[in-house]
PDB file of N, CA, C and O in Angstrom:
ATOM      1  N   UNK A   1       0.850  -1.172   0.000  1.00  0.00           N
ATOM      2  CA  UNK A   1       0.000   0.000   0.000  1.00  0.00           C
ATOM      3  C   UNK A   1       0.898   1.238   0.000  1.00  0.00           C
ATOM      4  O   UNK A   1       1.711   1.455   0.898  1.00  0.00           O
ATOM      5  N   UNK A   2       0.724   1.973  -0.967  1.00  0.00           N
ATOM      6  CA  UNK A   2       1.604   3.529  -1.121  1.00  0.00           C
ATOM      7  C   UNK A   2       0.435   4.076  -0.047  1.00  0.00           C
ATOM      8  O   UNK A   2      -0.735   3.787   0.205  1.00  0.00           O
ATOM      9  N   UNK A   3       1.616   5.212   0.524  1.00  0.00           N
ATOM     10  CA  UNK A   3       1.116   6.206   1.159  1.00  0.00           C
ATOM     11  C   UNK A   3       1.840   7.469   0.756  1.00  0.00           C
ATOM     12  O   UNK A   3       2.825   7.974   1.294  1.00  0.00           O
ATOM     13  N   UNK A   4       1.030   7.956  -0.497  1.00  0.00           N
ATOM     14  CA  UNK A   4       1.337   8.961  -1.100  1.00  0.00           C
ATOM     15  C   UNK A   4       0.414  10.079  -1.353  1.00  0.00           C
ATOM     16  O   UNK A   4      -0.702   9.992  -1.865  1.00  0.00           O
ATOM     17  N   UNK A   5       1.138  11.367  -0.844  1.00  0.00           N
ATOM     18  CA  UNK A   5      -0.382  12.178  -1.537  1.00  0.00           C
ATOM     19  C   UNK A   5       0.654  13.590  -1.798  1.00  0.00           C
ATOM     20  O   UNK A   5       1.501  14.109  -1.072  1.00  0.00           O
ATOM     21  N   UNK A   6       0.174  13.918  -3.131  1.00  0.00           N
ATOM     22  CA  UNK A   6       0.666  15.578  -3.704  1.00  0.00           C
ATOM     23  C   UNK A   6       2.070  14.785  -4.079  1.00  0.00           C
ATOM     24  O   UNK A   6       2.080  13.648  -4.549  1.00  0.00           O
ATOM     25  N   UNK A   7       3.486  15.722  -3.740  1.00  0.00           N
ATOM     26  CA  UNK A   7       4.574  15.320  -3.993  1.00  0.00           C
ATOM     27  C   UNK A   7       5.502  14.737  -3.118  1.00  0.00           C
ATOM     28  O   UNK A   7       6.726  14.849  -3.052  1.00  0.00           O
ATOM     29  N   UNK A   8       4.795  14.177  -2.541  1.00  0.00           N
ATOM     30  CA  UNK A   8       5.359  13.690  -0.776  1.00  0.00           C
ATOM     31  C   UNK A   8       4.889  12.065  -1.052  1.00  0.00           C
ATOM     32  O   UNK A   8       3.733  11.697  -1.258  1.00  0.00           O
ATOM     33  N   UNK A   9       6.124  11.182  -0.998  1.00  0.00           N
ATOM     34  CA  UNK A   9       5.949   9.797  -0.993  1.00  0.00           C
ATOM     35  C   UNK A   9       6.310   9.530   0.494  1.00  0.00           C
ATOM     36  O   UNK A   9       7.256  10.005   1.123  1.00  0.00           O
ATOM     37  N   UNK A  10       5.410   8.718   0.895  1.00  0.00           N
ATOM     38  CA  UNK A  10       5.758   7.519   2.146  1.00  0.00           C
ATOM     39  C   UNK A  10       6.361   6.420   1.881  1.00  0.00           C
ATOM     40  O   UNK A  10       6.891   6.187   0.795  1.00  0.00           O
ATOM     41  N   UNK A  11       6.342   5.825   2.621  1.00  0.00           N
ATOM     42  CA  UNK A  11       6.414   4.569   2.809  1.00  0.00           C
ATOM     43  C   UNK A  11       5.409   3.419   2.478  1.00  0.00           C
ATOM     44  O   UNK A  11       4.179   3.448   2.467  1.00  0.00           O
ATOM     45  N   UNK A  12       6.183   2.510   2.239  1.00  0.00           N
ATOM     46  CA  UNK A  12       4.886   1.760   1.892  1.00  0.00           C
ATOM     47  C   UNK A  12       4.714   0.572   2.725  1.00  0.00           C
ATOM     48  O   UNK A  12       5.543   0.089   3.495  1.00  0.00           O
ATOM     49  N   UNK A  13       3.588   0.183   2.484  1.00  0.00           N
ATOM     50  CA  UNK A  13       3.694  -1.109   3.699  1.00  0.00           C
ATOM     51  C   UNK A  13       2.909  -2.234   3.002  1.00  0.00           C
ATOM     52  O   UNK A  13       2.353  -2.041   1.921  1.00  0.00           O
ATOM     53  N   UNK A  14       2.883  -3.172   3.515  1.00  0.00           N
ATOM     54  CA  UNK A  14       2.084  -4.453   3.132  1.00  0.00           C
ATOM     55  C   UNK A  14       0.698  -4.822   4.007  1.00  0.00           C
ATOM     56  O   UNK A  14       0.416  -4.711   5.200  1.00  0.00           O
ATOM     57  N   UNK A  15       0.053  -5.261   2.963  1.00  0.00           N
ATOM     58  CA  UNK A  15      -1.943  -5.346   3.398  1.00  0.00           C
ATOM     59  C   UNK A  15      -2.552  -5.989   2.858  1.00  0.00           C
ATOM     60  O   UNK A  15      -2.733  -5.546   1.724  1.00  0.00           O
ATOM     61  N   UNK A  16      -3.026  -6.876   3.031  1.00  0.00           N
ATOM     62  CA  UNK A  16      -4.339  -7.403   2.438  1.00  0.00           C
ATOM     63  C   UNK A  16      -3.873  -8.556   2.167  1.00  0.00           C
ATOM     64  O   UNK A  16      -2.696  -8.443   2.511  1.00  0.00           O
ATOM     65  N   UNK A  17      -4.099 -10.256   1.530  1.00  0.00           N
ATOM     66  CA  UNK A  17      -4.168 -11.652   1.879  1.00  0.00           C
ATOM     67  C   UNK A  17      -3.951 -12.059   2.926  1.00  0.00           C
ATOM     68  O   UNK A  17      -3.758 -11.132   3.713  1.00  0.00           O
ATOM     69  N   UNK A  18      -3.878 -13.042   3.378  1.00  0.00           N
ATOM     70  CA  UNK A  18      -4.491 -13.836   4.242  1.00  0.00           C
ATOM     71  C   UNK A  18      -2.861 -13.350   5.639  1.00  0.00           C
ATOM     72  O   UNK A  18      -1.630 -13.375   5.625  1.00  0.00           O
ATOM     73  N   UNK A  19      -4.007 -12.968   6.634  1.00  0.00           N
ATOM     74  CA  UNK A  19      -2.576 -12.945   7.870  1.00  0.00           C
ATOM     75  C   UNK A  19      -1.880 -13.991   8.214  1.00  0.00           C
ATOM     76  O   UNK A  19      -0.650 -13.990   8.239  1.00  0.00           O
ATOM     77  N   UNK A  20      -2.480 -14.809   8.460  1.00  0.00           N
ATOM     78  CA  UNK A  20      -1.897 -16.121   9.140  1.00  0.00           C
ATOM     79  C   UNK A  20      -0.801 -16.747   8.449  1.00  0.00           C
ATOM     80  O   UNK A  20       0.220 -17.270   8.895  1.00  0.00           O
ATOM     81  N   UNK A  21      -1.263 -16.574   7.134  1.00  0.00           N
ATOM     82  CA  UNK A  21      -0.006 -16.820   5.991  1.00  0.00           C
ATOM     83  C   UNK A  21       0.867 -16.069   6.242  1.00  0.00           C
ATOM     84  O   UNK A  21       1.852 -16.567   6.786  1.00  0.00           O
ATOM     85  N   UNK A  22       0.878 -14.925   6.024  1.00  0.00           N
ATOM     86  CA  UNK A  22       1.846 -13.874   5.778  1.00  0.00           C
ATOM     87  C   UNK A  22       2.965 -13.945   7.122  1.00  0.00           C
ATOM     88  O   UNK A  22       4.179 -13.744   7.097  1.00  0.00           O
ATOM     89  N   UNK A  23       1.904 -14.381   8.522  1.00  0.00           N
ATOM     90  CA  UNK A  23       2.590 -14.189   9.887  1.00  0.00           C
ATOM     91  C   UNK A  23       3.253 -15.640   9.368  1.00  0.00           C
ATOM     92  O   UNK A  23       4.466 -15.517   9.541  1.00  0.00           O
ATOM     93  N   UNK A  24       3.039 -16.632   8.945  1.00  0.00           N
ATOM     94  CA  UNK A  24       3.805 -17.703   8.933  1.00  0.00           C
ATOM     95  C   UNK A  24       5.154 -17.999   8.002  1.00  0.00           C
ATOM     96  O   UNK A  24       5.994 -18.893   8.108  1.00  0.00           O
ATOM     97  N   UNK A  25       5.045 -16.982   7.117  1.00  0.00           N
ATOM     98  CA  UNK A  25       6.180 -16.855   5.743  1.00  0.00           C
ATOM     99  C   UNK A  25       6.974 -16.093   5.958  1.00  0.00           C
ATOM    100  O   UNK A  25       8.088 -16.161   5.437  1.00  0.00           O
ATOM    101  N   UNK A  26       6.589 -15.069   6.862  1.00  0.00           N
ATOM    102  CA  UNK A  26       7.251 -13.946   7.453  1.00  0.00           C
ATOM    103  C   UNK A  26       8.501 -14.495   8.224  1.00  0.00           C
ATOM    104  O   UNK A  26       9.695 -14.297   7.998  1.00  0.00           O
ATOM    105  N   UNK A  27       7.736 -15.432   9.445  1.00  0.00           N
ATOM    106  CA  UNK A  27       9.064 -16.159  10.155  1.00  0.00           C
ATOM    107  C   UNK A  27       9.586 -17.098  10.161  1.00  0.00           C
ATOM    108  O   UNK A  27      10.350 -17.564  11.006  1.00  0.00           O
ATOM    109  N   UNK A  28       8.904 -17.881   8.298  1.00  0.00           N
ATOM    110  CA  UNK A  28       9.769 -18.728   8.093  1.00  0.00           C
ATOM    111  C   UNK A  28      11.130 -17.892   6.869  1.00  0.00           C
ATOM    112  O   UNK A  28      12.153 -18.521   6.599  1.00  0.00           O
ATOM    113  N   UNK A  29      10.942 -16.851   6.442  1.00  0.00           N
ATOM    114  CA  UNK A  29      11.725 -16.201   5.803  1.00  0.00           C
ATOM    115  C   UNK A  29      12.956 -15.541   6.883  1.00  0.00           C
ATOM    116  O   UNK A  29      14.158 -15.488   6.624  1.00  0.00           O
ATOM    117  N   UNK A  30      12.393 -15.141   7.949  1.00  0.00           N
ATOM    118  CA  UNK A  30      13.551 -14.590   9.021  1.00  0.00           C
ATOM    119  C   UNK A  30      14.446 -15.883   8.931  1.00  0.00           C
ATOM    120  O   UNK A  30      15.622 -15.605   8.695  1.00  0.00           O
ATOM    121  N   UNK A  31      14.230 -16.979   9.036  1.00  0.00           N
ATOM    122  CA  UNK A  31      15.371 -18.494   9.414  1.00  0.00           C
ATOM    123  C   UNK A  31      15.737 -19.164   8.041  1.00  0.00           C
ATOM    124  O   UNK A  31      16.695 -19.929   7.925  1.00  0.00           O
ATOM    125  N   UNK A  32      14.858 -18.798   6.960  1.00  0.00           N
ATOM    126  CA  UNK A  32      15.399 -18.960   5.721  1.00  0.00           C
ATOM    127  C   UNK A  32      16.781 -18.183   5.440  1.00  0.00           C
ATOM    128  O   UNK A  32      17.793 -18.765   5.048  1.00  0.00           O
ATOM    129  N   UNK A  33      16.698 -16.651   5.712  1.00  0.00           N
ATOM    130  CA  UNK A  33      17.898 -15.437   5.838  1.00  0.00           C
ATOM    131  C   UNK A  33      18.987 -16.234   6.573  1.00  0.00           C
ATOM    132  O   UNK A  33      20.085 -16.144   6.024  1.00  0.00           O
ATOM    133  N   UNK A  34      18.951 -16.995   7.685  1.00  0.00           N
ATOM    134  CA  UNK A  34      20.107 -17.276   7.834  1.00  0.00           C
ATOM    135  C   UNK A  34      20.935 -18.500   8.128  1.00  0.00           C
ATOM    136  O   UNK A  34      21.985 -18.626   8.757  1.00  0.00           O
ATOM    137  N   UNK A  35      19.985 -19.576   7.346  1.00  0.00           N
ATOM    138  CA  UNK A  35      20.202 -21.382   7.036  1.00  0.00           C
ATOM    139  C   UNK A  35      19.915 -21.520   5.646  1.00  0.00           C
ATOM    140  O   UNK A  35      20.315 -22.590   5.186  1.00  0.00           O
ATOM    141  N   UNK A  36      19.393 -20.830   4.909  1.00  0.00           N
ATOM    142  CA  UNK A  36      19.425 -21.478   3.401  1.00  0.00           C
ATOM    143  C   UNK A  36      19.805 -20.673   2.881  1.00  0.00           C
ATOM    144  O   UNK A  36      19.596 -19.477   3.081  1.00  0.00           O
ATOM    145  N   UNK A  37      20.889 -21.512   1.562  1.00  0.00           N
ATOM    146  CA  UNK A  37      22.393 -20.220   1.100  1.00  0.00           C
ATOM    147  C   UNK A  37      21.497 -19.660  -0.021  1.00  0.00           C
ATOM    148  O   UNK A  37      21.786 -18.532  -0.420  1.00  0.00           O
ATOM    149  N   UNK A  38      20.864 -20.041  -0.361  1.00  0.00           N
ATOM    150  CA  UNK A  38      19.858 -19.213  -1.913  1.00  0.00           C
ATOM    151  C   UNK A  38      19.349 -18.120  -1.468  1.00  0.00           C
ATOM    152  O   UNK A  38      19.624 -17.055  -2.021  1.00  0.00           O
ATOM    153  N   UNK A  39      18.349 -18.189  -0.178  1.00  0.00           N
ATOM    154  CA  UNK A  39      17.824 -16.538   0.446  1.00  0.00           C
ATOM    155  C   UNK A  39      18.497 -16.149   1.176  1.00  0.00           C
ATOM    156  O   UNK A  39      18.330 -14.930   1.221  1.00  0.00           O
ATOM    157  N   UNK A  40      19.425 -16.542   2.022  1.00  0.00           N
ATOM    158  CA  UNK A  40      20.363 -15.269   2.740  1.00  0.00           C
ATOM    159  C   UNK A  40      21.551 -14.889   1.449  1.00  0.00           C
ATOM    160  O   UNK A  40      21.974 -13.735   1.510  1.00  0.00           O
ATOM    161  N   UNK A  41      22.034 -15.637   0.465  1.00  0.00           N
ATOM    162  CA  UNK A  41      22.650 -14.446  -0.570  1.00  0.00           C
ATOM    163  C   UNK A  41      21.732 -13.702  -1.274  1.00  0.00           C
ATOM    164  O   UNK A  41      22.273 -12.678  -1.692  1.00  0.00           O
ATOM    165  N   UNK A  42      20.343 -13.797  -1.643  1.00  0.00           N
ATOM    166  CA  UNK A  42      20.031 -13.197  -2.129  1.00  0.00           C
ATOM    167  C   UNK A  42      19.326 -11.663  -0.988  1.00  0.00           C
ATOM    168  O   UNK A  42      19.065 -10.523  -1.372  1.00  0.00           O
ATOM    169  N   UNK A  43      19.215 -12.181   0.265  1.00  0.00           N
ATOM    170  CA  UNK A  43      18.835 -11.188   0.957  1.00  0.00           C
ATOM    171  C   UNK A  43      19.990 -10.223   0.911  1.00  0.00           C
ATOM    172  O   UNK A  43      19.912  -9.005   0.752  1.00  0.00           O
ATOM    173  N   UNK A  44      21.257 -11.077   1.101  1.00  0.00           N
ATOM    174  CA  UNK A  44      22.662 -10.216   1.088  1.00  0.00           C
ATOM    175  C   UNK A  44      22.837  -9.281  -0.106  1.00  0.00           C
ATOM    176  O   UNK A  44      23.660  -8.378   0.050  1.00  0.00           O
ATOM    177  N   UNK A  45      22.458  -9.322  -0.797  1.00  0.00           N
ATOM    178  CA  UNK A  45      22.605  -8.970  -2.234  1.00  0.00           C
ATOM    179  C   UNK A  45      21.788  -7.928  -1.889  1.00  0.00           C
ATOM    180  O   UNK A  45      22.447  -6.905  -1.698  1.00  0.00           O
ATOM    181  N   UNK A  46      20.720  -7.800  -1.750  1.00  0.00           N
ATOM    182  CA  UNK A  46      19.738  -6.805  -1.697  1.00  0.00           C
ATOM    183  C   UNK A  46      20.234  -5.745  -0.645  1.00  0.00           C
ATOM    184  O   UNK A  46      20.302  -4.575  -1.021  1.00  0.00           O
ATOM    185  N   UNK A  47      20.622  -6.101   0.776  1.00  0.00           N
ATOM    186  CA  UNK A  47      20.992  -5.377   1.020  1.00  0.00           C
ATOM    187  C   UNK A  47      22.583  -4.441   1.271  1.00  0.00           C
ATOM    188  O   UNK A  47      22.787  -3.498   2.036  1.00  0.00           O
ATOM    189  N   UNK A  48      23.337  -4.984   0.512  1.00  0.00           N
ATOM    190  CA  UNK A  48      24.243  -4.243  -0.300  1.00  0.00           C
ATOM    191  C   UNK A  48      24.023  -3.681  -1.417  1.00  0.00           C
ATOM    192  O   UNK A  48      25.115  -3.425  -1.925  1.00  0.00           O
ATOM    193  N   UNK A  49      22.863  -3.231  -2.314  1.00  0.00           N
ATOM    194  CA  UNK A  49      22.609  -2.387  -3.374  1.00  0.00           C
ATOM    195  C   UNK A  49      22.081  -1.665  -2.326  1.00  0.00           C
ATOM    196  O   UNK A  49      21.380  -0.767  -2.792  1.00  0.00           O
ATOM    197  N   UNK A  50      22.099  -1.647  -1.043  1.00  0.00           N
ATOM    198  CA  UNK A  50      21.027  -0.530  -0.652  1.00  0.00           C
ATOM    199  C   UNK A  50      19.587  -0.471   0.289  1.00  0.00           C
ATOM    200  O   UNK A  50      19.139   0.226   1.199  1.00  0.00           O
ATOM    201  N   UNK A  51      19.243  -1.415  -0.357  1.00  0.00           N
ATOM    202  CA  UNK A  51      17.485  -1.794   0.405  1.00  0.00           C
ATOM    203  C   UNK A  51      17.511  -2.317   1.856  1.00  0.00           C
ATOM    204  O   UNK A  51      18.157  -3.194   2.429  1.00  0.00           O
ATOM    205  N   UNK A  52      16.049  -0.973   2.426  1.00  0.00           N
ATOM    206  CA  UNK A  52      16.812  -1.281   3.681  1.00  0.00           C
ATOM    207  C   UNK A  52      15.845  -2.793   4.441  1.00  0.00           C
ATOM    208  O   UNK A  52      14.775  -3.139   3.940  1.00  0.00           O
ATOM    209  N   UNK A  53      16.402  -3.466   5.567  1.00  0.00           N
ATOM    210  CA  UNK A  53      16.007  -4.695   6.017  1.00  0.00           C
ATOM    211  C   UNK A  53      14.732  -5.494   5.896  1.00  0.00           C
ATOM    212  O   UNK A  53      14.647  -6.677   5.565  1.00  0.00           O
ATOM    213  N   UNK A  54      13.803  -4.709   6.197  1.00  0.00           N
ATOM    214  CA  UNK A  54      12.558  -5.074   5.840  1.00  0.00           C
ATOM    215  C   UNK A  54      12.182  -4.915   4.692  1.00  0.00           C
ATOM    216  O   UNK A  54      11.357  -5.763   4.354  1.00  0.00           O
ATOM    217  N   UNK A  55      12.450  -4.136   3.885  1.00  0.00           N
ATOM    218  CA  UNK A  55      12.247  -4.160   1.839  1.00  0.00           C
ATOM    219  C   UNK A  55      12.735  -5.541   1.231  1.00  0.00           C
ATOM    220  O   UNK A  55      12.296  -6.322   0.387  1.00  0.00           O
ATOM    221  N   UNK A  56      13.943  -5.472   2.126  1.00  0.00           N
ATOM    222  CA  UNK A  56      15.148  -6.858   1.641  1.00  0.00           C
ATOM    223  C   UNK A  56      14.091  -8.133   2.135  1.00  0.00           C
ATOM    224  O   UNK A  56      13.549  -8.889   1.329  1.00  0.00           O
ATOM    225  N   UNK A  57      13.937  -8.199   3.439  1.00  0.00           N
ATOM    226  CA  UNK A  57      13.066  -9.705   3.946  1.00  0.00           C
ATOM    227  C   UNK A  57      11.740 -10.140   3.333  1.00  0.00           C
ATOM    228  O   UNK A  57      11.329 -11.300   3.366  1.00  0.00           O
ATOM    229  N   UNK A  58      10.985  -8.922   2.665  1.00  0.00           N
ATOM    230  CA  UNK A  58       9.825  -8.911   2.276  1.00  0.00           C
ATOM    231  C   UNK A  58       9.779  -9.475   0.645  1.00  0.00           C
ATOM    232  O   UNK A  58       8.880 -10.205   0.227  1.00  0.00           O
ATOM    233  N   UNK A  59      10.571  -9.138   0.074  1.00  0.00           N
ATOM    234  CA  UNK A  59      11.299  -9.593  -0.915  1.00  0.00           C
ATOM    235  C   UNK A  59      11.618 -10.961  -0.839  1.00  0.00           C
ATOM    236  O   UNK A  59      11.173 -11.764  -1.659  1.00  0.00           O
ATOM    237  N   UNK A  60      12.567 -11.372   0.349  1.00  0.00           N
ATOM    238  CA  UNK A  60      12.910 -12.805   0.198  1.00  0.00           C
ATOM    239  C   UNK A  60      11.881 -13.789   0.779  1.00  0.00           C
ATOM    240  O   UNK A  60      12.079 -15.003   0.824  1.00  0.00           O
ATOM    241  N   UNK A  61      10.403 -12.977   1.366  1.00  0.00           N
ATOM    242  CA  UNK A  61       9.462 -13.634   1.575  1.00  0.00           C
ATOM    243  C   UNK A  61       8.691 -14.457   0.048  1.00  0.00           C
ATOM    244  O   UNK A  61       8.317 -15.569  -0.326  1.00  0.00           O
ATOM    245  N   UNK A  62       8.781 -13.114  -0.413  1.00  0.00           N
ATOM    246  CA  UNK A  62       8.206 -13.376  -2.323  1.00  0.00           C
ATOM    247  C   UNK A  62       8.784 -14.750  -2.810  1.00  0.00           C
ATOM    248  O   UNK A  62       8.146 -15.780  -3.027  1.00  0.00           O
ATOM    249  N   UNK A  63      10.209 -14.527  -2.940  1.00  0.00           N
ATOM    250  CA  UNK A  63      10.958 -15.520  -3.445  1.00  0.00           C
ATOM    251  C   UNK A  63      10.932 -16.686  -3.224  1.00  0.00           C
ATOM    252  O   UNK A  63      11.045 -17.575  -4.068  1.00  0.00           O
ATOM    253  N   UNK A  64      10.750 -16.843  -1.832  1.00  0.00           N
ATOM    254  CA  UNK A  64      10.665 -18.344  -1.125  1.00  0.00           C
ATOM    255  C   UNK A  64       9.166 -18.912  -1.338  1.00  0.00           C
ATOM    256  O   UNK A  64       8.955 -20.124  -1.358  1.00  0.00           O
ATOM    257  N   UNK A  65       7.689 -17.532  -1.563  1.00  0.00           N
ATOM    258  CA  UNK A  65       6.926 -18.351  -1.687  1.00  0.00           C
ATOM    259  C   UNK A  65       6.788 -18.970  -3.022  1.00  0.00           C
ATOM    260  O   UNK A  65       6.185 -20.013  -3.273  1.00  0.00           O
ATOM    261  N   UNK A  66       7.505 -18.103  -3.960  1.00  0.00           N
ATOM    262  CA  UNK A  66       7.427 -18.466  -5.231  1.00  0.00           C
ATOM    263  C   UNK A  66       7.973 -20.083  -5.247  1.00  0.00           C
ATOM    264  O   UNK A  66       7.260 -20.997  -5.660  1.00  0.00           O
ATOM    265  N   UNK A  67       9.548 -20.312  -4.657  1.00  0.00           N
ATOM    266  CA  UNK A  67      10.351 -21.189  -4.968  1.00  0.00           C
ATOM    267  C   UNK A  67       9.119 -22.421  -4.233  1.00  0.00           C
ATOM    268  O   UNK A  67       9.217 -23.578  -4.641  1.00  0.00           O
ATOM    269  N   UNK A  68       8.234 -22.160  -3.386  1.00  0.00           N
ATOM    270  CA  UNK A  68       7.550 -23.265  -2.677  1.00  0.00           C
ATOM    271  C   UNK A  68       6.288 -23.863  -3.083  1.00  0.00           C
ATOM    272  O   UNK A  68       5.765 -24.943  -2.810  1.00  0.00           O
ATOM    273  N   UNK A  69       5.786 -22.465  -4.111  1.00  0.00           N
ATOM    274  CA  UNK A  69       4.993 -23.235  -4.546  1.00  0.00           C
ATOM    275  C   UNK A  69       4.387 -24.021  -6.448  1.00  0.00           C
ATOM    276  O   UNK A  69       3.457 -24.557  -7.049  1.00  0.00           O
ATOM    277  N   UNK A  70       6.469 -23.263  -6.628  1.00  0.00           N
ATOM    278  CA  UNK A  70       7.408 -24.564  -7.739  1.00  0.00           C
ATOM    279  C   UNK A  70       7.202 -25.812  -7.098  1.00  0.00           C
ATOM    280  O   UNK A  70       6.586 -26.734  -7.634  1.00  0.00           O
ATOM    281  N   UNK A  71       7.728 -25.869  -5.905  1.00  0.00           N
ATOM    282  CA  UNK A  71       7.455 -27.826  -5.198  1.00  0.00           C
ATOM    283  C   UNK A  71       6.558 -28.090  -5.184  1.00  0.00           C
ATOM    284  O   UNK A  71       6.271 -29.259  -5.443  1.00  0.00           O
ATOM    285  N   UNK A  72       5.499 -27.073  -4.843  1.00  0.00           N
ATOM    286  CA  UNK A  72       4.355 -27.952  -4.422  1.00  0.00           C
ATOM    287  C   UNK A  72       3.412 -28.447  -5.943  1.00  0.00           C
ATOM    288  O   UNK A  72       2.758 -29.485  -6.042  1.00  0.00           O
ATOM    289  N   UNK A  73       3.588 -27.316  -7.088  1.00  0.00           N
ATOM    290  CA  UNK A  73       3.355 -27.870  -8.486  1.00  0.00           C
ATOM    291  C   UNK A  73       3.392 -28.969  -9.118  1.00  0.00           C
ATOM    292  O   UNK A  73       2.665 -29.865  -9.546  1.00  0.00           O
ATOM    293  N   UNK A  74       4.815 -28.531  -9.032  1.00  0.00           N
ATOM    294  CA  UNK A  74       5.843 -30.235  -9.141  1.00  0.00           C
ATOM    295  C   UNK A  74       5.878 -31.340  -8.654  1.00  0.00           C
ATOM    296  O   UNK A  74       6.319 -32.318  -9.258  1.00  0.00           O
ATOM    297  N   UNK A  75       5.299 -31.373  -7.181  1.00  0.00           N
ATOM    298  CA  UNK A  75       5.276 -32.718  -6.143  1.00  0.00           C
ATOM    299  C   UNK A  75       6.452 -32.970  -5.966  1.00  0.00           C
ATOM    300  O   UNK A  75       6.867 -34.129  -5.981  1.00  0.00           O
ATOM    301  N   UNK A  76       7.250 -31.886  -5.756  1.00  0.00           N
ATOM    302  CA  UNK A  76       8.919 -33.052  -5.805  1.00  0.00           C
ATOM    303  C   UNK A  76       9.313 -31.666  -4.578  1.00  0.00           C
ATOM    304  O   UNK A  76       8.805 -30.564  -4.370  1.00  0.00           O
ATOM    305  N   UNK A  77      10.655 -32.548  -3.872  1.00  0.00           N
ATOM    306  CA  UNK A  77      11.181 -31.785  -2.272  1.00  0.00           C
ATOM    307  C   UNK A  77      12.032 -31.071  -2.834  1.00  0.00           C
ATOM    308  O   UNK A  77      12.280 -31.186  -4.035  1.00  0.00           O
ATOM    309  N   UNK A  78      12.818 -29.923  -1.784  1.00  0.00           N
ATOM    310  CA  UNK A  78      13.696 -29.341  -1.942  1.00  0.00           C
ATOM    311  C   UNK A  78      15.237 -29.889  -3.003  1.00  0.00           C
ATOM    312  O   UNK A  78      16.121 -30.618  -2.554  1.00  0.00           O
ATOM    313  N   UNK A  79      15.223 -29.486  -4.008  1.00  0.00           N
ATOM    314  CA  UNK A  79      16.675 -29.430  -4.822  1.00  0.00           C
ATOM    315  C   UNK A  79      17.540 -28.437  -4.915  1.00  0.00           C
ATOM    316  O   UNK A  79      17.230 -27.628  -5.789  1.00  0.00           O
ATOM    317  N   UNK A  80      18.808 -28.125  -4.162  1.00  0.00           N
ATOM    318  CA  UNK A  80      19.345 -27.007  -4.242  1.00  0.00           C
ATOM    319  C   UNK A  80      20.096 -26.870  -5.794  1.00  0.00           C
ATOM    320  O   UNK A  80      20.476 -25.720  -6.011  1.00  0.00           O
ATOM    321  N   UNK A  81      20.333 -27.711  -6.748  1.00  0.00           N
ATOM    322  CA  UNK A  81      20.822 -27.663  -8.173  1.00  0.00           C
ATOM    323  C   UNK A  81      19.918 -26.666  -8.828  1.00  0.00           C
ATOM    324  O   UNK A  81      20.305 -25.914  -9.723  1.00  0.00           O
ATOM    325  N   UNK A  82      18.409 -26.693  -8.236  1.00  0.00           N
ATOM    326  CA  UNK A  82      17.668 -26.206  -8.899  1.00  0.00           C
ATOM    327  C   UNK A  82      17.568 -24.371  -8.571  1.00  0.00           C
ATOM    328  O   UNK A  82      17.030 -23.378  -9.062  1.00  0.00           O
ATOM    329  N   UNK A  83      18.355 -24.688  -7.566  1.00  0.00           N
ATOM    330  CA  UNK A  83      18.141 -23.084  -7.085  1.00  0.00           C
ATOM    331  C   UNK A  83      19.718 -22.243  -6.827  1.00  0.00           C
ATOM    332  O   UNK A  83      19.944 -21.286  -6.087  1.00  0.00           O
ATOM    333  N   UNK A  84      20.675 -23.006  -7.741  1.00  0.00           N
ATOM    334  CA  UNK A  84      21.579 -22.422  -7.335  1.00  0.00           C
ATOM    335  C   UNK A  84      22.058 -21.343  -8.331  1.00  0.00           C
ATOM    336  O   UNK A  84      23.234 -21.367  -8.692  1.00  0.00           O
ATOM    337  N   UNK A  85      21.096 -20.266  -8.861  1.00  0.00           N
ATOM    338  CA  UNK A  85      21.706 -19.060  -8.893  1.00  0.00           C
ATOM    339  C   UNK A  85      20.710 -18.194  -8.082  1.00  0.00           C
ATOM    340  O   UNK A  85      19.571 -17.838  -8.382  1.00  0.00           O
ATOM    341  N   UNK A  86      21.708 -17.868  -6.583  1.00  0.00           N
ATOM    342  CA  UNK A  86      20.940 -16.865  -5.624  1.00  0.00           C
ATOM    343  C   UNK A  86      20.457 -15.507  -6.217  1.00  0.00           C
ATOM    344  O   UNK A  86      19.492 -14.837  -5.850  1.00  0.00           O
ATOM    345  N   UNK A  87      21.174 -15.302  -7.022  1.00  0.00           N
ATOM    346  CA  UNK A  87      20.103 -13.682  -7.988  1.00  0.00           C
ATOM    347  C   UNK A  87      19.469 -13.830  -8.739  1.00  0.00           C
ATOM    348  O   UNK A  87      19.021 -12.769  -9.175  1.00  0.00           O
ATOM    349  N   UNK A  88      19.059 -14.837  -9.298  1.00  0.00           N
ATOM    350  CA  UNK A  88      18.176 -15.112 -10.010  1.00  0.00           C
ATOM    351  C   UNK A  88      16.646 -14.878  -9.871  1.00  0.00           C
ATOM    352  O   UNK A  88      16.416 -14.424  -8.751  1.00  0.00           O
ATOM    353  N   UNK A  89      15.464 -15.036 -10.652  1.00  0.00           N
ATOM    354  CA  UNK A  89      14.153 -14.575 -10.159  1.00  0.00           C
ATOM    355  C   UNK A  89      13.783 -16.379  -9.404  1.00  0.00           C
ATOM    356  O   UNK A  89      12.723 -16.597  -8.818  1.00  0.00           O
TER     357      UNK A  89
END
C-alpha cells in the first residue's frame, strides 16, 4: 500500500491476503535469511545495493513463496541444483 499524496511519498507497507499466511512466511523467511544459502545471498545482495532490512526480507518472503509453490506444483522436495543461482528470479 503507497502512502502517497501531492509530492510527498511515504512509505509503503504491506496489506491485504491472508494474515496467518503472511505471519507464517514472514518467520519462516527470518530463518530462511540465515540457514538457506539461496535466500540469505540473495537477501545479502539486496541489502548491499542498498534496500533497507525489511524491503530486503519482504522480498525474500516473495521468493521463497514463489520457490515453494514450484514444489508444491511439481510434487517433488527441496533441490538445491535447482536453485543455485541466488540472484536469479
Amino acid at each position: 500500500m503507497a502512502n502517497d499524496s501531492g509530492a510527498s511519498k511515504g512509505r509503503r507497507r504491506i496489506q491485504g491476503g491472508r494474515f496467518d499466511v503472511r505471519r507464517v512466511l514472514y518467520m519462516a523467511t527470518l530463518t530462511a535469511c540465515r540457514a538457506n544459502p539461496v535466500i540469505k545471498a540473495f537477501y545479502e545482495h539486496l541489502i548491499a545495493a542498498g534496500k533497507l532490512p525489511k524491503v530486503a526480507l519482504v522480498a525474500c518472503m516473495r521468493k521463497l513463496l514463489t520457490m515453494l509453490n514450484a514444489m508444491v506444483r511439481s510434487n517433488k522436495p527441496w533441490d538445491s541444483s535447482l536453485h543455485n543461482s541466488p540472484l536469479g528470479a
